[in-house]
C-alpha positions in Angstrom: 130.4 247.8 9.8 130.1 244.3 8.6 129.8 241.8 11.2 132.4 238.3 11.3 130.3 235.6 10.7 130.4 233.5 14.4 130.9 229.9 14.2 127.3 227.8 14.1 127.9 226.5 17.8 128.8 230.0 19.4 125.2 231.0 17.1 122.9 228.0 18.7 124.6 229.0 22.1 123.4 233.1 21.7 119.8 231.7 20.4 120.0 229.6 23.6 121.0 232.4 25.6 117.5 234.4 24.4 115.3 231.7 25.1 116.9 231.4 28.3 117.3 235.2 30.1 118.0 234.0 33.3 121.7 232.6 32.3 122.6 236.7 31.6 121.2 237.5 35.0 123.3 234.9 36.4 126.3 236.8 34.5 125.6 239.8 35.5 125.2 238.9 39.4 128.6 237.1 38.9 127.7 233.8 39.4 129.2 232.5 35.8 131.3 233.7 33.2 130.4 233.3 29.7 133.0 230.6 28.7 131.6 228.7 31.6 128.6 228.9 30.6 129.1 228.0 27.0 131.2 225.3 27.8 128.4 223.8 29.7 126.1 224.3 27.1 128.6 222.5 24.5 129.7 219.2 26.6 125.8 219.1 28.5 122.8 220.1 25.7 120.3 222.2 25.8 118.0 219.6 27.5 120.9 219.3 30.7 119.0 220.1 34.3 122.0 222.1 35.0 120.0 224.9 33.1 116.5 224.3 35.2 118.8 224.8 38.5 120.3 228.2 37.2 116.2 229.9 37.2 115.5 228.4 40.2 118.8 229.6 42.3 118.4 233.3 41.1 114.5 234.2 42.4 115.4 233.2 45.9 118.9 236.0 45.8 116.9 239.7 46.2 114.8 238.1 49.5 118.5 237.3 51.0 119.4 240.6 50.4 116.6 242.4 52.3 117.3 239.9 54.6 120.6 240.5 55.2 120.3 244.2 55.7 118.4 243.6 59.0 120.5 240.7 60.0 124.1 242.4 60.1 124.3 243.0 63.4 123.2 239.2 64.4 126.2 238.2 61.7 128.7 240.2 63.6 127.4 238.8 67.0 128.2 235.6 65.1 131.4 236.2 64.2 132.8 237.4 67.2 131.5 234.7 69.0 133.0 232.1 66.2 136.6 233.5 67.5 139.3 232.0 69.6 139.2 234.4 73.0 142.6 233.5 73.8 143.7 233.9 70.3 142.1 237.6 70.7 143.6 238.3 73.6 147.3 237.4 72.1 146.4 239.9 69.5 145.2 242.4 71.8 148.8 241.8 74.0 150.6 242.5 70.9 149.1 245.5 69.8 149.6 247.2 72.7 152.9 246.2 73.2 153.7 247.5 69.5 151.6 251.1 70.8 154.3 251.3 74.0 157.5 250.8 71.9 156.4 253.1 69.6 155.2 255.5 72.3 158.9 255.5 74.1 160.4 256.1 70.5 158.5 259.2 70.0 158.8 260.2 73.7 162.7 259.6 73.3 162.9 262.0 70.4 160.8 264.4 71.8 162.7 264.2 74.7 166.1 264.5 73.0 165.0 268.3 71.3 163.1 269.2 74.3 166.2 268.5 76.6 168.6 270.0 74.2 167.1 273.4 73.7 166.4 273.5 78.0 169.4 272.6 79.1 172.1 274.3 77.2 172.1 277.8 77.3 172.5 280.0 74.0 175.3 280.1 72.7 177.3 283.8 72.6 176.0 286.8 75.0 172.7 287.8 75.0 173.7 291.4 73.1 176.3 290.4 70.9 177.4 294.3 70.9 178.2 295.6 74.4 177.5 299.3 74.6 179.8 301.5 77.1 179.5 304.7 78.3 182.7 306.8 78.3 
């Protein structure tokens, strides 16, 4: 297939891309998009210290990882004690009150068949053909 010949900025930008592998890495992890990245690269130069900062930010990112692996239970322990107690407890109040109505619905229409089929008695004679000696 023949290739489209890409304008000479978006050409500069990919040979600045391969002297510079750490600005794919920083793709891939999700911390930039392409466009942002090229738009950077247009309004700032090549020379900018924006692109020094973007080696330097990735290295530390696989130690916080290990990192965070043992720390998830201290993070939760944070969270929970981050939260509003009273504001919990509202929530809490709630939810239970939500669990009773919707237990006394169910236990009224469980009710309203179990009742039903207890208290009338069936319909008709047991032995709808009565057999008599003659």
């Amino acid at each position: 297939m023949a290739q489209k010949k890409l304008h000479p900025s978006v050409q500069k930008f990919k040979e600045f891309v391969k002297n510079n592998p750490k600005l794919i890495q920083e793709v891939r992890k999700g911390n930039a998009t392409w466009q942002e990245l090229y738009e950077d690269w247009y309004l700032l130069g090549e020379n900018d210290k924006r692109w020094e900062t973007i080696g330097a930010e990735t290295e530390p990112a696989p130690s916080k990882n290990t990192e965070s692996k043992g720390d998830l239970m201290s993070n939760i322990m944070g969270v929970f004690k981050k939260m509003d107690q009273n504001q919990i407890q509202s929530h809490l109040n709630n939810l239970s009150q939500a669990i009773g109505a919707i237990q006394g619905l169910l236990s009224q229409f469980q009710g309203t068949n179990g009742t039903n089929s207890a208290a009338k008695p069936p319909a008709g004679p047991q032995h709808p053909f009565t057999f008599r000696k003659d």
